[in-house]
C-alpha positions as a Markdown table, in Angstrom:
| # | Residue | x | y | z |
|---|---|---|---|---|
| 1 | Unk | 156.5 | 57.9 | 30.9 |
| 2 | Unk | 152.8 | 58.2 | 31.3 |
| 3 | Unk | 152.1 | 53.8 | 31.7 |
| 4 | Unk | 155.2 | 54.3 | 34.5 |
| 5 | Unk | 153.2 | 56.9 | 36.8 |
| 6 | Unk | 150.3 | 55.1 | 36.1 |
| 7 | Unk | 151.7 | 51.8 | 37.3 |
| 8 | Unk | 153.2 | 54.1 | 40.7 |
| 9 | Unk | 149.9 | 55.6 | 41.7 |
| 10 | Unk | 148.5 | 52.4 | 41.2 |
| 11 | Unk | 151.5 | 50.3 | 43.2 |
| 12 | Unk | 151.3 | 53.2 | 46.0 |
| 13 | Unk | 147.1 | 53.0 | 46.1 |
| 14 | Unk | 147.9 | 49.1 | 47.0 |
| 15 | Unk | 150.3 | 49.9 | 49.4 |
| 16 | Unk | 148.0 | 52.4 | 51.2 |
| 17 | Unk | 145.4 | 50.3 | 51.2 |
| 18 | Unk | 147.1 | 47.3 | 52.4 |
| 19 | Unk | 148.5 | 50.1 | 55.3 |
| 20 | Unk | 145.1 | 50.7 | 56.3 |
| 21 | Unk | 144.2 | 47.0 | 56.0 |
| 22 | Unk | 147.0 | 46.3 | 58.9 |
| 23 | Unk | 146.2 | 49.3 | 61.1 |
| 24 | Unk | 142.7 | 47.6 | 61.3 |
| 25 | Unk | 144.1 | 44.7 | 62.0 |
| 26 | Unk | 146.3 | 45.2 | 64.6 |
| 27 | Unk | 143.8 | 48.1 | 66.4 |
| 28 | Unk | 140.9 | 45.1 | 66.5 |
| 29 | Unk | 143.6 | 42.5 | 67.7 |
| 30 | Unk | 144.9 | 45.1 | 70.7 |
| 31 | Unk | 140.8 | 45.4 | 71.4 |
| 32 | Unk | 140.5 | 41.8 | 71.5 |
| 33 | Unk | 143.5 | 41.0 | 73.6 |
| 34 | Unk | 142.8 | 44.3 | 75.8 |
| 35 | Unk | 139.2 | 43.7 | 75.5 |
| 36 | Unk | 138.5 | 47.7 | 75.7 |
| 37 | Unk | 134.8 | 49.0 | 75.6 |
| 38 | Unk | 135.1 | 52.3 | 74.1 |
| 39 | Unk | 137.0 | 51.0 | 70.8 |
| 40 | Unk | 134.7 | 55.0 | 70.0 |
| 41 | Unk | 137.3 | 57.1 | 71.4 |
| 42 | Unk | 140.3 | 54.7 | 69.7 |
| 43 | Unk | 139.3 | 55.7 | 66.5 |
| 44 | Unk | 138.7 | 59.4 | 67.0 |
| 45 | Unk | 142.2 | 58.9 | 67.8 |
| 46 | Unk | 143.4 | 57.5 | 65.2 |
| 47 | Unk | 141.8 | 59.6 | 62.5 |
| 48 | Unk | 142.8 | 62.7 | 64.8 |
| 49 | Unk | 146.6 | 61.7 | 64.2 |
| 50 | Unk | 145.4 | 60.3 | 60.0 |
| 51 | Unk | 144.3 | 63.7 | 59.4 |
């Protein structure tokens, strides 16, 4: 039981990760194709709604 919720918090760490690793993504490719200035106040937004 133990090396199965071990192996979940891992597997769900990776999958968070690899979440955050895509909203990155796609935020700097909106900025780029947008070209906005105050990328600032984007992510004060998006933490805002994170937390």
């Amino acid at each position: 039981m133990t090396i199965t919720n071990k192996n979940k918090t891992a597997v769900s760490k990776l999958y968070l990760i690899a979440a955050l690793l895509f909203l990155v993504a796609t935020i700097i490719r909106l900025v780029n194709k947008a070209r906005i200035i105050p990328i600032h106040n984007e992510w004060k937004k998006v933490m805002h709604k994170a937390y």
